[in-house]
TORVO-397734 format. One line per 8 residues: number of its first residue (from 1); for each residue x, y, z of C-alpha. Coordinates in nm, 3 decimals, decimal comma, always signed. Layout:
BEGIN
NUM	X Y Z; ...
END
This chain:
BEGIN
1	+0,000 +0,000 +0,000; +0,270 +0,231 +0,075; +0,433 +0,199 -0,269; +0,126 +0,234 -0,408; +0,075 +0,559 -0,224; +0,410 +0,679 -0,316; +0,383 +0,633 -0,727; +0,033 +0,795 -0,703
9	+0,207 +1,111 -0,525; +0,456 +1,107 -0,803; +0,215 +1,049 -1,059; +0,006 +1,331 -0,921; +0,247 +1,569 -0,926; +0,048 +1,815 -0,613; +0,032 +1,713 -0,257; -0,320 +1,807 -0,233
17	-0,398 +1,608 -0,497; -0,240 +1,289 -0,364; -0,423 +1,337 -0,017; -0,785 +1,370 -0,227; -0,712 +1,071 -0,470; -0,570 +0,840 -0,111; -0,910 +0,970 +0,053; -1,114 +0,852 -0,220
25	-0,896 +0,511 -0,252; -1,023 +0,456 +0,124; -1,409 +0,577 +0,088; -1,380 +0,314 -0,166; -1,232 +0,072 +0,056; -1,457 +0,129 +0,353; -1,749 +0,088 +0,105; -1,627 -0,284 -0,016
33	-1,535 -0,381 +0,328; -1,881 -0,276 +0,446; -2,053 -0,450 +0,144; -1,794 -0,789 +0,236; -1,905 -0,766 +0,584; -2,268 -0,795 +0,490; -2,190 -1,068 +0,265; -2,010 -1,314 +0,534
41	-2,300 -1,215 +0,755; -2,581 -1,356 +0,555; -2,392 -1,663 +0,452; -2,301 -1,704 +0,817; -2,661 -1,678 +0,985; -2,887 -1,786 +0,668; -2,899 -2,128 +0,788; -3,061 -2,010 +1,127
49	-3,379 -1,842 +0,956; -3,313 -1,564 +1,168; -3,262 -1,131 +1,162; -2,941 -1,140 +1,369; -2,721 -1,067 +1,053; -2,974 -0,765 +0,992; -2,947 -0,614 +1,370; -2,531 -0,679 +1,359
57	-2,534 -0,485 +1,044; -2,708 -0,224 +1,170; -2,456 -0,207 +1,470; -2,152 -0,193 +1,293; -2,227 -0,037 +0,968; -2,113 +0,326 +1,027; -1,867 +0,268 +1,282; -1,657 +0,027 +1,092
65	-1,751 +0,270 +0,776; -1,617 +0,578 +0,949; -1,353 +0,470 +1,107; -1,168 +0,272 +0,791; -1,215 +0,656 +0,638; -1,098 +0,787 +0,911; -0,769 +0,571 +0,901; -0,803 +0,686 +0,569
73	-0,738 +1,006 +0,632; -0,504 +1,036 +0,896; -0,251 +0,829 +0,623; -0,280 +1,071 +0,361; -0,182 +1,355 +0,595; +0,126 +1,231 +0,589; +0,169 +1,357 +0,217; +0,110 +1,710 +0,329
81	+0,403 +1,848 +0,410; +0,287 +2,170 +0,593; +0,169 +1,915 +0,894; +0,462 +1,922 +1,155; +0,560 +1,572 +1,283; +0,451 +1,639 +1,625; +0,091 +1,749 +1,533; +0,059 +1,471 +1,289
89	+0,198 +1,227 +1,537; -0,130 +1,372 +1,775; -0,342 +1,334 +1,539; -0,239 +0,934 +1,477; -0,229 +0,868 +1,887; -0,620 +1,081 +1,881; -0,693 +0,852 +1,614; -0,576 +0,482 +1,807
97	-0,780 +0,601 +2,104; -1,055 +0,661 +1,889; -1,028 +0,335 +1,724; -0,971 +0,126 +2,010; -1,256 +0,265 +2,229; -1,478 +0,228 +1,953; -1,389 -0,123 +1,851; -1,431 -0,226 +2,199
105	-1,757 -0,099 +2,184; -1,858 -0,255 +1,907; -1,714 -0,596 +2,016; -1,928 -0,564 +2,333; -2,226 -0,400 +2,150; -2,235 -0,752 +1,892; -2,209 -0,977 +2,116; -2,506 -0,799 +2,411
113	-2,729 -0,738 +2,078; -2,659 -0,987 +1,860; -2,457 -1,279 +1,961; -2,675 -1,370 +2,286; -3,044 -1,323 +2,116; -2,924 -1,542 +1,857; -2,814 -1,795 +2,131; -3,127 -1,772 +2,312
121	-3,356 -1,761 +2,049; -3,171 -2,034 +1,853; -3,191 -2,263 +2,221; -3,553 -2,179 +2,215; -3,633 -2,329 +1,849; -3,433 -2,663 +1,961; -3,654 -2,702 +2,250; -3,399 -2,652 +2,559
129	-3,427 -2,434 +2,865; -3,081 -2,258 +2,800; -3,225 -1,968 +2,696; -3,421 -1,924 +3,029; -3,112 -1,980 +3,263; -2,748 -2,048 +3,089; -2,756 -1,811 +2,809; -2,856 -1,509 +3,007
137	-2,572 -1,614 +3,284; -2,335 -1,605 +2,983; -2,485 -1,268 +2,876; -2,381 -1,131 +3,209; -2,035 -1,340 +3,232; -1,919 -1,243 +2,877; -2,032 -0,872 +2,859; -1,829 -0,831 +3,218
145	-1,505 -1,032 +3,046; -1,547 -0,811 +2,716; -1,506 -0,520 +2,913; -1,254 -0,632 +3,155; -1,027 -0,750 +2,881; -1,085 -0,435 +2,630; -0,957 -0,169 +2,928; -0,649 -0,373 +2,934
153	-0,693 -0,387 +2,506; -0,745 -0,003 +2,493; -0,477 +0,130 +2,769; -0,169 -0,125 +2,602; -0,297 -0,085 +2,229; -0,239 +0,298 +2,355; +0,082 +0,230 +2,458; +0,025 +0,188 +2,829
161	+0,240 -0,061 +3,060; -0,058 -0,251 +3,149; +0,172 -0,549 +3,363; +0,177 -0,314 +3,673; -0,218 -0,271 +3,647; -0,253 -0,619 +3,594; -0,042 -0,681 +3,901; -0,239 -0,454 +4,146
169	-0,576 -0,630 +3,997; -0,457 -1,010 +4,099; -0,363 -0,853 +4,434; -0,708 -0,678 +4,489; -0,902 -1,022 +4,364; -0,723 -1,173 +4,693; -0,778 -0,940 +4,950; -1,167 -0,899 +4,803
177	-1,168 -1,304 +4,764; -1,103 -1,287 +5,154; -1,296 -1,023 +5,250; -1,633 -1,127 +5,046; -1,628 -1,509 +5,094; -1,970 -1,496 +5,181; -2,073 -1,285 +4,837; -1,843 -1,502 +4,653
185	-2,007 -1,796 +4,785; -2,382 -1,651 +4,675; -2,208 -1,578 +4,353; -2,079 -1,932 +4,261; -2,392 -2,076 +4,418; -2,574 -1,862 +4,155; -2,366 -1,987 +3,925; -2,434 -2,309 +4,001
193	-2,827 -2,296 +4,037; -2,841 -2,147 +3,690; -2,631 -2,385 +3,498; -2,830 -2,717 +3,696; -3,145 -2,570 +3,672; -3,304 -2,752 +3,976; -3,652 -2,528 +3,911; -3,717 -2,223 +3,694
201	-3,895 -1,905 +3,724; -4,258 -1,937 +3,833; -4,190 -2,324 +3,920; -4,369 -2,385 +4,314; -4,145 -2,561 +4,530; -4,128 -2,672 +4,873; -3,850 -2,497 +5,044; -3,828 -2,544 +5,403
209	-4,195 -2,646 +5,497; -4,340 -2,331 +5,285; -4,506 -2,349 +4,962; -4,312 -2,092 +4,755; -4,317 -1,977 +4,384; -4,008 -1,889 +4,252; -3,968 -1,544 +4,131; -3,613 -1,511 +4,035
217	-3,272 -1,675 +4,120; -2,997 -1,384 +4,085; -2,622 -1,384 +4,149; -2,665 -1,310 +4,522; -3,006 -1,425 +4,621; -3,322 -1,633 +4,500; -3,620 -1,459 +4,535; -3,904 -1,628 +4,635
225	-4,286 -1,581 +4,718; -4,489 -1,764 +4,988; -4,778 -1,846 +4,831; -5,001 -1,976 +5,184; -4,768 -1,722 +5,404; -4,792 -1,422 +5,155; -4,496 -1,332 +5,206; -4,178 -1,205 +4,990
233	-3,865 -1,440 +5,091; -3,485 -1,314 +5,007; -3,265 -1,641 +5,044; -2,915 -1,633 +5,006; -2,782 -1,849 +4,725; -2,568 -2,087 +4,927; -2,826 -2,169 +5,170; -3,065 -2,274 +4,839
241	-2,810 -2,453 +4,742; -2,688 -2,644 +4,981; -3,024 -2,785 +5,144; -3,311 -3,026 +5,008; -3,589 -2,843 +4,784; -3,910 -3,033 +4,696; -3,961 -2,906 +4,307; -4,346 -2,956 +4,282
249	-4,381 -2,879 +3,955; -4,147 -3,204 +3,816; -4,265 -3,478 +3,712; -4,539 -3,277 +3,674; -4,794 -3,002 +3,890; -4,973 -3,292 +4,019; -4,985 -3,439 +4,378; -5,042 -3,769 +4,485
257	-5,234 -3,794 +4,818; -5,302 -4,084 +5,052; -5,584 -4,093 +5,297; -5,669 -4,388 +5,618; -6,025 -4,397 +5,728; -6,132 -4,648 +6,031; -6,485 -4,801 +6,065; -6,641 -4,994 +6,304
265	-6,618 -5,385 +6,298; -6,962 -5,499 +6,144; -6,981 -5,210 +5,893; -6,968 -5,417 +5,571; -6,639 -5,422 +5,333; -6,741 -5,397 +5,005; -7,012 -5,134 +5,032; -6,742 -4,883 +5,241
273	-6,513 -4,917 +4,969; -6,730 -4,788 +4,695; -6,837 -4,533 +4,900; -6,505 -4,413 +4,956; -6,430 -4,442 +4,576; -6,738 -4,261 +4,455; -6,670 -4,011 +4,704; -6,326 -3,953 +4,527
281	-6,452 -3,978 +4,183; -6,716 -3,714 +4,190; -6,468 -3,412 +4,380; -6,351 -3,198 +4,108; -5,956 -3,163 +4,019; -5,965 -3,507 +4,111; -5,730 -3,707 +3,818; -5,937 -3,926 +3,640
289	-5,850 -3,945 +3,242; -5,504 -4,101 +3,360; -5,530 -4,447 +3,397; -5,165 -4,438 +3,573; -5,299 -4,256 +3,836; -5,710 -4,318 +3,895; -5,795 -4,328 +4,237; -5,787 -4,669 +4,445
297	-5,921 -4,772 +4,754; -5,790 -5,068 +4,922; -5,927 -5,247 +5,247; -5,526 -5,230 +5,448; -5,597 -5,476 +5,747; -5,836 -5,500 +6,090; -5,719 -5,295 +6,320; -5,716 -5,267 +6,731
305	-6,033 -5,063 +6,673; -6,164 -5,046 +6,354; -6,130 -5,180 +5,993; -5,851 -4,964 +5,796; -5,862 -4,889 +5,469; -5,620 -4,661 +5,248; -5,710 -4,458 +4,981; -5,476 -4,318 +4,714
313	-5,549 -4,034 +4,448; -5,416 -3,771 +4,228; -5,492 -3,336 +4,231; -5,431 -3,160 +3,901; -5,299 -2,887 +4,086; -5,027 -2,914 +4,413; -5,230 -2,624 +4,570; -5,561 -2,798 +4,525
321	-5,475 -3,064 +4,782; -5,596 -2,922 +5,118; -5,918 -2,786 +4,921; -6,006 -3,120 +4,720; -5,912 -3,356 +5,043; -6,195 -3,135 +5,238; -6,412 -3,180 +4,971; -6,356 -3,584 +4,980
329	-6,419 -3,587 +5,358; -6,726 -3,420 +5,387; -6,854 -3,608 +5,114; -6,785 -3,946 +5,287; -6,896 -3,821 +5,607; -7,232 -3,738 +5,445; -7,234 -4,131 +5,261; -7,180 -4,286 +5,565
337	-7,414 -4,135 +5,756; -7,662 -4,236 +5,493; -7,587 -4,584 +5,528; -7,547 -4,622 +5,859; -7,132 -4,667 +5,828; -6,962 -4,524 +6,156; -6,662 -4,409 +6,130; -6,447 -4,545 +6,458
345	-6,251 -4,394 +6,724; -6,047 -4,602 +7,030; -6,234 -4,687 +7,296; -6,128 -4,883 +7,658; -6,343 -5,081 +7,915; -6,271 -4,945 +8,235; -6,381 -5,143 +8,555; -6,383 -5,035 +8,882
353	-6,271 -5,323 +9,089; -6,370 -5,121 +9,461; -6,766 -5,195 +9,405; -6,701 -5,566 +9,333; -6,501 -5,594 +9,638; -6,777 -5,459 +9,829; -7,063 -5,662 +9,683; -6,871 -5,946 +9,786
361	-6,834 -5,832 +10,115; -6,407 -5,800 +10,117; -6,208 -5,498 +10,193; -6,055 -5,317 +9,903; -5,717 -5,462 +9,824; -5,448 -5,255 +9,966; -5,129 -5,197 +9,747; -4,807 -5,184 +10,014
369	-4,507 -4,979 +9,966; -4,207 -5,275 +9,921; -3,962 -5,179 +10,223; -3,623 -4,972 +10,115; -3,844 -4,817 +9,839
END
């Protein structure tokens, strides 16, 4: 390039001349590099069926447009010879700052607005849950890492020492590692909760005797709502992570429940059991179109006081279960009564021997005190 430069100054005769023709040489260049970019961009992302290579275009158009002009420019002013060395030599380093601060930019701009939609929408069309907990962690990750990495880009591309800087920061990251192992801990925690996905936003979950929905699990905390308690609960990321959490909404939202009801010896077996079933059957939210998982009523064994039987049965909905299980009760409460089924409770026989002793015409036994006692 610089040999070309150099035959088109002495073909051109006039400094002036040679800067307009160089300027024009780079428009044109900027132009075909634009147009080149466009055309790697479709061919990369027309597999995808998707507008990424539309919204990165729109992104980097003019900036990459302006500043290959720009660079342009600042080389032909080296044909004017009026331009002293030292204010040419500013206008290069004004010109490197420029560039660099802008191409980090645009690095960081491509991949927020372009690179991670693609991911996540890309994750959603194959059917995957990345795009609801890994790709915005790596949204957050890589945006901080892009910007970490292009202040050290920008200050040695500038001609900074950045090893001393570099230095001070692995120094800092102890002392802070120290100081925040709690934070750090919430933060890996995080980390972890988002990559394993135990339960996802809006999942209910048992966590720690409370019915909860989840709200949102952030680097520090998990947010979650207490659905019977209505309440709003802040818990720390290492203490989700590190006990047992019921999620209620895998398999699926429904809840297997299992119910014991006693009657009284006599009461007869058959007609208590289909009582009990019907019961069950007619209580809406009740699962019934699942063969898996119809309701069943089994006579369990004869017990101290009464005949036991166990009843099993599905909810469509985890919350349903103290609501429908009322329902059931009062429902076989109401059968039995009709049929004459009592529903039994422990009883004793308690005799009290003092009247017997005095029919009879004896004392009442006297209990003595064994001696050293």
């Amino acid at each position: 390039m610089a040999d070309t430069i150099g035959t088109l100054q002495e073909w051109a005769g006039d400094q002036y001349i040679s800067f307009v023709i160089q300027v024009v040489i780079w428009l044109v260049i900027a132009l075909v590099s634009v147009y080149i970019i466009h055309w790697v961009l479709k061919k990369v992302f027309a597999p995808y069926k998707t507008n990424t290579d539309a919204e990165i275009k729109k992104i980097i158009d003019w900036p990459v447009f302006i500043l290959i002009l720009l660079y342009g420019i600042v080389e032909a002013l080296a044909v004017i010879e009026e331009i002293p060395d030292s204010l040419y030599e500013s206008i290069s380093a004004l010109y490197r700052l420029l560039f660099s601060l802008i191409a980090g930019y645009l690095v960081y701009k491509v991949y927020r607005s372009g690179i991670i939609p693609f991911a996540s929408e890309h994750a959603g069309m194959k059917g995957t849950n990345a795009h609801k907990s890994f790709i915005p962690l790596l949204d957050i990750v890589g945006g901080m890492c892009i910007v970490v990495i292009g202040i050290i880009w920008v200050l040695a591309y500038n001609g900074v020492n950045v090893t001393m800087y570099v230095a001070g920061l692995g120094v800092l990251a102890i002392i802070l590692g120290i100081a925040l192992q709690d934070t750090i801990s919430n933060f890996f925690s995080g980390l972890w909760i988002m990559m394993d996905q135990p339960f996802e936003q809006g999942d209910t979950v048992l966590f720690e005797e409370k019915y909860c929905e989840v709200l949102k699990v952030g680097f520090r905390s998990t947010r979650l709502y207490n659905i019977l308690g209505h309440e709003y609960l802040i818990v720390p990321n290492n203490s989700v992570a590190n006990q047992t959490i019921v999620n209620l909404n895998e398999p699926d939202i429904s809840l297997r429940i299992e119910m014991d009801i006693g009657v009284e010896y006599g009461s007869d077996i058959a007609t208590t059991k289909e009582i009990i079933l019907a019961a069950i059957n007619e209580t809406p939210s009740v699962v019934l179109d699942d063969y898996e998982r119809k309701p069943l009523v089994n006579f369990k064994r004869f017990g101290n006081d009464s005949l036991e039987f166990r009843a099993w049965y599905y909810v469509r909905e985890v919350l349903d279960q103290w609501r429908t299980a009322g329902l059931v009760q009062e429902t076989i409460d109401k059968r039995f009564r009709e049929e004459g089924i009592v529903v039994a409770f422990p009883q004793r026989t308690v005799s009290y021997v003092g009247d017997r002793f005095k029919e009879e015409g004896k004392d009442k036994p006297v209990l003595v005190k064994p001696a050293g006692n």
